[in-house]
C-alpha positions as CSV (number, residue, x, y, z in Angstrom):
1,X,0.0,0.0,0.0
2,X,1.5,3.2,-0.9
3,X,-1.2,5.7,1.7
4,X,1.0,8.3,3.0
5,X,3.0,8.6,-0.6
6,X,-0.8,9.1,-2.4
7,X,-1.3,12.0,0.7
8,X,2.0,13.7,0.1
9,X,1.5,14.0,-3.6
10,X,-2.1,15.6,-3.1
11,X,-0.5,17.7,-0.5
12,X,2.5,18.5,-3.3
13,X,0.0,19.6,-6.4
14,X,-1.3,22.4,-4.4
15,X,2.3,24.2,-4.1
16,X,4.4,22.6,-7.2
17,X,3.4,22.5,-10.6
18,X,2.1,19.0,-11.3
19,X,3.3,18.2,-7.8
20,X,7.0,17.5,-8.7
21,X,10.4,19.4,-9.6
22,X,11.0,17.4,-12.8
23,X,7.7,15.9,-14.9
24,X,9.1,12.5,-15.2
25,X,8.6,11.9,-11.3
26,X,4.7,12.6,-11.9
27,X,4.2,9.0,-13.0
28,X,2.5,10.6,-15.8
29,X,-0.5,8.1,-17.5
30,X,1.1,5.0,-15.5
31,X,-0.7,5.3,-11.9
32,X,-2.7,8.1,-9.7
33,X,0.5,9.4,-7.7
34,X,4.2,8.4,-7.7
35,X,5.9,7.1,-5.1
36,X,7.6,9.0,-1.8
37,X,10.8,7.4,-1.1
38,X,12.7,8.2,2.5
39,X,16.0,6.4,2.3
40,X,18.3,4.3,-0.5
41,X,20.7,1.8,0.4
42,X,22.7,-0.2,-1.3
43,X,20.5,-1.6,-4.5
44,X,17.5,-1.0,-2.6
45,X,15.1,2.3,-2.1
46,X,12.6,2.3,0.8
47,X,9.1,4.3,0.7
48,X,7.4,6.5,3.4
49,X,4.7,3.6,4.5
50,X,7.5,1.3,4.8
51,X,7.8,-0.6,1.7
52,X,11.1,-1.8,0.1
53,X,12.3,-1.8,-3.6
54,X,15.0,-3.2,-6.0
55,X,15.6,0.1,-7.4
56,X,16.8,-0.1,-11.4
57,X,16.9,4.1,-11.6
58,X,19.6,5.0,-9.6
59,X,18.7,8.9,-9.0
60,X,18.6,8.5,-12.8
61,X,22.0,7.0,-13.0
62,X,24.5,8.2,-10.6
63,X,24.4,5.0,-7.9
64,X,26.4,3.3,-9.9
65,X,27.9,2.0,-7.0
66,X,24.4,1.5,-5.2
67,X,23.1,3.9,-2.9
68,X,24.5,5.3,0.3
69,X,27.9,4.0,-0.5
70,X,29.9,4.4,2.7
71,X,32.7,6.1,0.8
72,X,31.1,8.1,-1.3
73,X,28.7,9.3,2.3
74,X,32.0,9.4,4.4
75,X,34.0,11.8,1.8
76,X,30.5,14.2,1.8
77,X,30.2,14.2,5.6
78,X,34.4,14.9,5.7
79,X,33.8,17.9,3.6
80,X,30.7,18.8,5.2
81,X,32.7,19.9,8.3
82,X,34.6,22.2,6.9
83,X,31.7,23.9,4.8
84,X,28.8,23.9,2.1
85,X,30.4,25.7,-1.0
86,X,32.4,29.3,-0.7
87,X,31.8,30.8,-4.2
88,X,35.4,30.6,-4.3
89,X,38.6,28.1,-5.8
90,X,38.8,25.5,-3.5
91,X,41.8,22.3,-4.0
92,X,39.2,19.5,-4.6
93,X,37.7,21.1,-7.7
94,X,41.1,20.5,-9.6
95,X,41.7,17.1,-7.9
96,X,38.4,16.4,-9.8
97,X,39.1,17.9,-13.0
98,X,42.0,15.9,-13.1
99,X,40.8,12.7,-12.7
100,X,38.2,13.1,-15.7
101,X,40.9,14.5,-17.9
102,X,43.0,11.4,-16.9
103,X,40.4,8.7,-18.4
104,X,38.4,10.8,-20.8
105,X,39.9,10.6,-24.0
106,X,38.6,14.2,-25.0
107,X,39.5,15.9,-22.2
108,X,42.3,18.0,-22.2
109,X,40.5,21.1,-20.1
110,X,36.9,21.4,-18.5
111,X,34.8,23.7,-17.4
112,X,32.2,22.2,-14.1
113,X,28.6,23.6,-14.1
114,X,25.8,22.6,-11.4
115,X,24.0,20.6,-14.2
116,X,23.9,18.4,-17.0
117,X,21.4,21.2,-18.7
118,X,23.6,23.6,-17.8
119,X,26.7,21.8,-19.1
120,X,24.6,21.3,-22.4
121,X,24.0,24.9,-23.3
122,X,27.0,26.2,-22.1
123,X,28.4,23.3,-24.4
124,X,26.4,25.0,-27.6
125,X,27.7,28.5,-26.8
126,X,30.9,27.5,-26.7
127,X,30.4,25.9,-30.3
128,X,28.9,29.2,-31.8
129,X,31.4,31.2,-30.0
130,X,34.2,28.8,-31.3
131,X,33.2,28.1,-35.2
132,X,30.7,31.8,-35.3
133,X,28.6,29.8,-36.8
134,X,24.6,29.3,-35.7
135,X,23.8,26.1,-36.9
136,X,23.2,23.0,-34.0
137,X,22.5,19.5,-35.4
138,X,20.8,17.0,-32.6
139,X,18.8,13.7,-33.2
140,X,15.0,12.8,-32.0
141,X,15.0,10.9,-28.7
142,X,18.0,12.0,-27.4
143,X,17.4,14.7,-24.1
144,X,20.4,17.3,-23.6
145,X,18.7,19.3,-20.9
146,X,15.8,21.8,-21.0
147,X,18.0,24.8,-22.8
148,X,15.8,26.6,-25.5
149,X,18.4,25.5,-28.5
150,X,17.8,22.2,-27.6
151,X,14.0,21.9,-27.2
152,X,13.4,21.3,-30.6
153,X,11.6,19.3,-32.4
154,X,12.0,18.2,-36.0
155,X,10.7,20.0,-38.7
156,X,8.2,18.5,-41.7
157,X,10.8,17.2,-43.3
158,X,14.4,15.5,-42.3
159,X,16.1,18.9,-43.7
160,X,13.8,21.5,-42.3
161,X,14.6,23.8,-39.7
162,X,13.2,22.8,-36.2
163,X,10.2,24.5,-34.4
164,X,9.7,24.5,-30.7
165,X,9.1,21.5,-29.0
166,X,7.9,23.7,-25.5
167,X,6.0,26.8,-25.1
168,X,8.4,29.6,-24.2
169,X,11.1,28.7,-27.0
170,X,11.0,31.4,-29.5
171,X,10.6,29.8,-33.2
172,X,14.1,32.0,-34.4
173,X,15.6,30.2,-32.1
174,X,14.4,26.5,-33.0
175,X,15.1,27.3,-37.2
176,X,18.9,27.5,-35.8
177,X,18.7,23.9,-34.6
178,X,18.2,20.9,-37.3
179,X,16.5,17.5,-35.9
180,X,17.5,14.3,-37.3
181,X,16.5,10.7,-37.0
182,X,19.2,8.9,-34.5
183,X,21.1,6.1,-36.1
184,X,20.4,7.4,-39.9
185,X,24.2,8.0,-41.4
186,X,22.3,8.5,-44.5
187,X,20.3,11.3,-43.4
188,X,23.9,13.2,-41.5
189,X,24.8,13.0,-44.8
190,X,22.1,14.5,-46.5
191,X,22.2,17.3,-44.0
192,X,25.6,18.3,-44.1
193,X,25.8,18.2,-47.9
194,X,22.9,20.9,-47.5
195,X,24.0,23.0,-44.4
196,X,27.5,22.1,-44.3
197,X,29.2,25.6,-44.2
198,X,26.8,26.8,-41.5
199,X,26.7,24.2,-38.8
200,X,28.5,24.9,-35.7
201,X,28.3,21.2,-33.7
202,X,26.5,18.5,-33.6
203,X,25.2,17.0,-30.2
204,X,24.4,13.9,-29.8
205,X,23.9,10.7,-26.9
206,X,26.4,8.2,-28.3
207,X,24.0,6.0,-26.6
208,X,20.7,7.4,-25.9
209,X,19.3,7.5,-22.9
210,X,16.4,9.3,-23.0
211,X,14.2,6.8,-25.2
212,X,15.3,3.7,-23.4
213,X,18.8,2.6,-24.0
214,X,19.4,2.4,-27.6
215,X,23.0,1.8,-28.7
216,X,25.1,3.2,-31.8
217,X,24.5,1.3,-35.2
218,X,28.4,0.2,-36.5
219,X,29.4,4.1,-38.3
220,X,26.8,6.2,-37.3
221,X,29.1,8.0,-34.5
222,X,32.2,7.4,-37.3
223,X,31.1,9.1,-39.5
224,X,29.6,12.3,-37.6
225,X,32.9,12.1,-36.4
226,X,33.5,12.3,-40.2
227,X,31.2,15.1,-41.3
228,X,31.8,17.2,-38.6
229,X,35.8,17.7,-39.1
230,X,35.6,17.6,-42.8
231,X,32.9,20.8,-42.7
232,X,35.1,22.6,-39.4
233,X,31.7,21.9,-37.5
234,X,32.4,20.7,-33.9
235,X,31.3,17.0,-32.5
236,X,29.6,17.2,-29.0
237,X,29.1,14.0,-26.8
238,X,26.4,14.1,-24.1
239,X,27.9,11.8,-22.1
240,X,25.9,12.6,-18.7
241,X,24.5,9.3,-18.7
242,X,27.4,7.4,-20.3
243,X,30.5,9.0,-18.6
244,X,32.1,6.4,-16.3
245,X,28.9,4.2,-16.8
246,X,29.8,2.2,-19.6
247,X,33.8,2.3,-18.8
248,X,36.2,5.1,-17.3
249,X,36.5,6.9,-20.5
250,X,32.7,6.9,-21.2
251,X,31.0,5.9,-24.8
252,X,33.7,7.5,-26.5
253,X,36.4,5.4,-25.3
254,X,34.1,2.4,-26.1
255,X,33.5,3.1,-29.6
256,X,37.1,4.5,-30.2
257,X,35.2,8.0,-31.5
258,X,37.2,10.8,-29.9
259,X,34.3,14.0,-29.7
260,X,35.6,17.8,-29.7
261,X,33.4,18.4,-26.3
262,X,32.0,16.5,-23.9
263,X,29.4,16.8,-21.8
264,X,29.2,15.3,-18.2
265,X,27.3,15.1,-15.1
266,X,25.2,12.4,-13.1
267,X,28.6,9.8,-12.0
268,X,30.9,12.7,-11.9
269,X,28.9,14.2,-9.1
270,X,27.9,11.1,-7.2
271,X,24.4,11.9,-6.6
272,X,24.9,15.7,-6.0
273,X,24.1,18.5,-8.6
274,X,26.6,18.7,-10.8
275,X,28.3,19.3,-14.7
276,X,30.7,19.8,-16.4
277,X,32.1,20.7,-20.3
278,X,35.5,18.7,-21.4
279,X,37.6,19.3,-24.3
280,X,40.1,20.4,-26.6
281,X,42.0,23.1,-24.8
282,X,41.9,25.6,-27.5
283,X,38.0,25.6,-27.4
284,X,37.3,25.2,-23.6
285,X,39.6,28.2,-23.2
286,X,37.2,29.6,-25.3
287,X,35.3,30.3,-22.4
288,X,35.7,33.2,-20.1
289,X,38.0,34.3,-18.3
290,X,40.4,33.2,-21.0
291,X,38.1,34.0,-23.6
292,X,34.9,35.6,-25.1
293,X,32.2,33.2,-24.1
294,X,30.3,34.3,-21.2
295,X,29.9,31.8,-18.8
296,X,29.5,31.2,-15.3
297,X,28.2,30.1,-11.7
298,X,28.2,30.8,-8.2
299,X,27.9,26.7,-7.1
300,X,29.4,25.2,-10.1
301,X,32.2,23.0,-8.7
302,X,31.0,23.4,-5.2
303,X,33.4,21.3,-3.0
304,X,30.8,19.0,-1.8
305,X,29.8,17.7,-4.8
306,X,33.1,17.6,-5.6
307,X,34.1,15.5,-3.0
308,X,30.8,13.0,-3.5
309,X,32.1,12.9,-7.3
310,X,35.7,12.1,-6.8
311,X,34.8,9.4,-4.1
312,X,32.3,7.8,-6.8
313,X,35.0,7.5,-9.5
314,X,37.4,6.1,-7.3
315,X,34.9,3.3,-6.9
316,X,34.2,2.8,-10.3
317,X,37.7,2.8,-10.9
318,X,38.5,-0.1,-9.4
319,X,39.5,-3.5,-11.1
320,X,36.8,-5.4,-13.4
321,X,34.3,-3.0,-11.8
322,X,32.8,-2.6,-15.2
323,X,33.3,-5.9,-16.2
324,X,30.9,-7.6,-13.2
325,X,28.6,-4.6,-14.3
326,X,27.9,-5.9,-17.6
327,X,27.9,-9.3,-16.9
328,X,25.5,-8.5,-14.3
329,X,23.4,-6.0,-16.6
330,X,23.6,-8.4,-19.6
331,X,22.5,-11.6,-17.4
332,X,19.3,-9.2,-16.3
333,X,18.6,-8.0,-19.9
334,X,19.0,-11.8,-21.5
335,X,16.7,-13.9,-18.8
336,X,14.4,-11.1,-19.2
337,X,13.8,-11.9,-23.0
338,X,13.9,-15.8,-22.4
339,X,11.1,-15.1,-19.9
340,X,8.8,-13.1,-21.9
341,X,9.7,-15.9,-24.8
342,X,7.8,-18.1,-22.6
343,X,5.1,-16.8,-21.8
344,X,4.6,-15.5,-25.3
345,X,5.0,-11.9,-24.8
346,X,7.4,-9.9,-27.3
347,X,9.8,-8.3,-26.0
348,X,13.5,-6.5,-26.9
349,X,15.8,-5.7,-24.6
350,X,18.5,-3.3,-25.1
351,X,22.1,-3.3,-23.0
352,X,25.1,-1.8,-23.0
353,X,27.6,-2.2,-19.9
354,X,25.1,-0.7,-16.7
355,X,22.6,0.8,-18.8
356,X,19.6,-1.3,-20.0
357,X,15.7,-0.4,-22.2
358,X,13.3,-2.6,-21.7
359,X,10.9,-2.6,-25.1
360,X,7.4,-4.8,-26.2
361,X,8.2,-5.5,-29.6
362,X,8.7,-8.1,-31.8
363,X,11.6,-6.0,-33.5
364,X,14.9,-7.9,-32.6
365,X,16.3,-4.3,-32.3
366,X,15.1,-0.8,-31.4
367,X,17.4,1.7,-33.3
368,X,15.7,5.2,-33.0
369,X,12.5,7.1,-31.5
370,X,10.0,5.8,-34.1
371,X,10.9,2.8,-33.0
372,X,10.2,3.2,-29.6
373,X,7.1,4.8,-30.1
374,X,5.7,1.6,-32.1
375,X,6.6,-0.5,-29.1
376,X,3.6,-1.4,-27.1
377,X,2.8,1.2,-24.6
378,X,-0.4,-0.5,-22.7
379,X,2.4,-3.7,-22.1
380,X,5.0,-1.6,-20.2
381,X,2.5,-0.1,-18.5
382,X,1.0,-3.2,-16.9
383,X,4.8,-4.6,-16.4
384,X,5.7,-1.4,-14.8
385,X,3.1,-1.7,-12.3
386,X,3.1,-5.2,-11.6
387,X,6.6,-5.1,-11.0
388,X,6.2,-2.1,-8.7
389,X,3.8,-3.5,-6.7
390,X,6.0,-6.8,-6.5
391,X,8.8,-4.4,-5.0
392,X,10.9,-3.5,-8.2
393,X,11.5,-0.5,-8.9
394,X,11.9,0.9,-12.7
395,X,12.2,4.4,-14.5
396,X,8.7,5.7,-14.6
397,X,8.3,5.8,-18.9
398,X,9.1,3.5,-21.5
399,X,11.4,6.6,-23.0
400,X,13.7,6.0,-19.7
401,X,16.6,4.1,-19.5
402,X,17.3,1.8,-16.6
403,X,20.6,1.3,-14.3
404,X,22.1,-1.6,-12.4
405,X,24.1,-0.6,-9.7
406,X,27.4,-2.9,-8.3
407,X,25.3,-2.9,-5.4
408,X,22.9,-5.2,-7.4
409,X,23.7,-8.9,-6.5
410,X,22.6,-12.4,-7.3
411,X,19.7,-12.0,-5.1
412,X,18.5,-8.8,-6.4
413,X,18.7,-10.4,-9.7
414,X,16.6,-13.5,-9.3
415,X,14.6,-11.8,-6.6
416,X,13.8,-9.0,-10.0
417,X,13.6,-12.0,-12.6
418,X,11.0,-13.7,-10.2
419,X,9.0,-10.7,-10.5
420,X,9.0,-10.1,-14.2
421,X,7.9,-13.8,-14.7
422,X,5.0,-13.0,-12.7
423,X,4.3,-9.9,-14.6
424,X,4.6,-11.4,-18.0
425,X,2.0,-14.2,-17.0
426,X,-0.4,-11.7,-16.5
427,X,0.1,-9.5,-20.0
């Protein structure tokens, strides 16, 4: 029973809009009310009326190491005695920025912000400022943040400018970015040989996120990679979700496609609000004070964050930490399939190191958004629910990607596989 969680999100509506900070968390046209959670530990999340979960979100990615990990809380609580954040240089900030530099293959400088939105557009500026061109290239599905430039939705056609995908984005604004269909090299193609000489960067999720967990086709990142240094455009990697997920260097390391910028958050920050810009020195000194791209914040690299994020990559740092992650991730994401096989119910299931999309389809592989949307949405609902309600918790849409944890054993695994064999029974 989830009582005092259905109370606290009437009690929420009447002071936040929709009842939550970020719309995802309203469990939007899965149940009446999402639910209130009061502590994490380990693999597992536990509710206000008492109830425990195998959580699969992760505060959308960042347990990587589980929740609560007593390093990652000792280092927090260490720093916490000698302060919040001073609006000021403090030692830990370039201890941090050091470390990425060390294992991301693009990073030479960076810049930290207080988000992965904020990382995002400061990440576009910077490509304006850098090539003066206008020009921003990004792919349906993939989420970079709520920043105007990249709330855009595609155009009628593959090659038409972009109009705005929220209220509150002016439409001059969207014709400057271009929205193309993720995993079509074809249609990159197409768009440079039309726009070429005016296209600043092009941003993209080497492996989106934001409509599941839908991996790279073999070229598609090649030859952006391509495109983008042949036409002096710059190549930008949101790697917020990817960055130390999928292996220290992140997607780019994995797929051996080295990006002009990067864009980090979620691991680097261990749970606390935090993002950064990596890159080629010459364009990340781009930025002020250096050079004549405005940007700034009062609690970007904050030392408690900092301090939570350097503790979390030491963690994932360690030997064959990744490797038991994706042996781990790809045991959950292959019984799942044999299961639903079973009891007749299609399903695809997507993987790639600690990041896994669950998908009702008969499709053997889900490349791009109009894939996703084809998948059956009544199904996940009904799975997402049943599991829920047999103490497993998953990202609340089927346009989420989920996250196993190192904290997630052999137990939690069966205990979750259990649980899905009951939910597919009843599909």
């Amino acid at each position: 029973m989830n009582n005092r969680s259905k109370s606290l999100f009437d009690a929420a509506l009447s002071v936040m809009p929709g009842g939550v900070n970020s719309p995802v968390r309203a469990f939007n046209n899965l149940r009446d009310h999402p639910i209130y959670f009061t502590k994490g530990d380990g693999p597992y999340l536990f509710d206000v009326d008492g109830n425990r979960y195998i959580d699969y979100v992760g505060s959308w990615g960042p347990a990587i190491a589980g929740h609560s990990h007593p390093k990652v809380v000792s280092a927090v609580r260490t720093q916490l005695e000698s302060g919040l954040s001073f609006g000021a240089p403090t030692e830990i900030e370039t201890v941090l920025a050091e470390t990425i530099i060390k294992s991301v293959p693009s990073a030479e400088k960076l810049r930290m912000t207080s988000s992965g939105t904020e990382a995002a557009m400061s990440a576009i500026r910077l490509a304006r400022g850098y090539t003066n061109r206008e020009l921003i290239i990004k792919f349906e599905g993939c989420y970079h943040g709520h920043g105007d430039s990249l709330l855009v939705k595609a155009g009628s056609g593959a090659l038409t400018m972009g109009v705005p995908d929220s209220a509150g984005v002016p439409k001059d604004l969207a014709h400057k970015t271009v929205t193309l269909t993720y995993n079509d090299t074809l249609g990159a193609i197409a768009a440079f040989r039309k726009l070429g000489e005016g296209i600043a960067a092009v941003i993209v999720e080497p492996i989106a996120g934001n409509m599941g967990c839908i991996p790279p086709v073999p070229e598609f990142l090649e030859t952006l990679r391509e495109l983008t240094s042949s036409h002096g455009a710059l190549l930008i990697f949101d790697e917020v979700m990817t960055g130390f997920r999928v292996g220290l260097g992140g997607a780019q390391k994995l797929f051996e496609v080295t990006p002009d910028l990067t864009v980090l958050g979620k691991i680097i920050g261990g749970g606390l609000p935090v993002g950064a810009i990596a890159g080629k020195t010459e364009i990340i000194d781009f930025f002020a004070p250096v050079g004549p791209v405005y940007q700034a914040g009062t609690l970007s690299g904050n030392p408690l964050a900092m301090a939570s994020g350097l503790a979390t990559i030491e963690l994932v740092s360690q030997k064959d930490f990744h490797k038991n992650l994706e042996l781990n991730t790809t045991k959950l994401s292959q019984e799942l399939e044999v299961l639903a096989k079973k009891r007749g119910v299609d399903l695809c299931v997507n993987h790639v190191c600690g990041m896994f999309g669950i998908f009702f389809s008969d499709q053997k592989r889900i490349c791009n958004l109009t894939d996703v949307q084809n998948c059956d949405e009544k199904k996940f609902k009904l799975f997402f629910n049943i599991m829920l309600e047999n103490g497993i918790n998953l990202a609340p849409s089927r346009f989420e990607a989920g996250f196993v944890s190192s904290a997630h054993g052999e137990n939690e695994l069966e205990a979750t596989l259990r649980a899905a064999e009951k939910a597919f029974s009843m599909l």
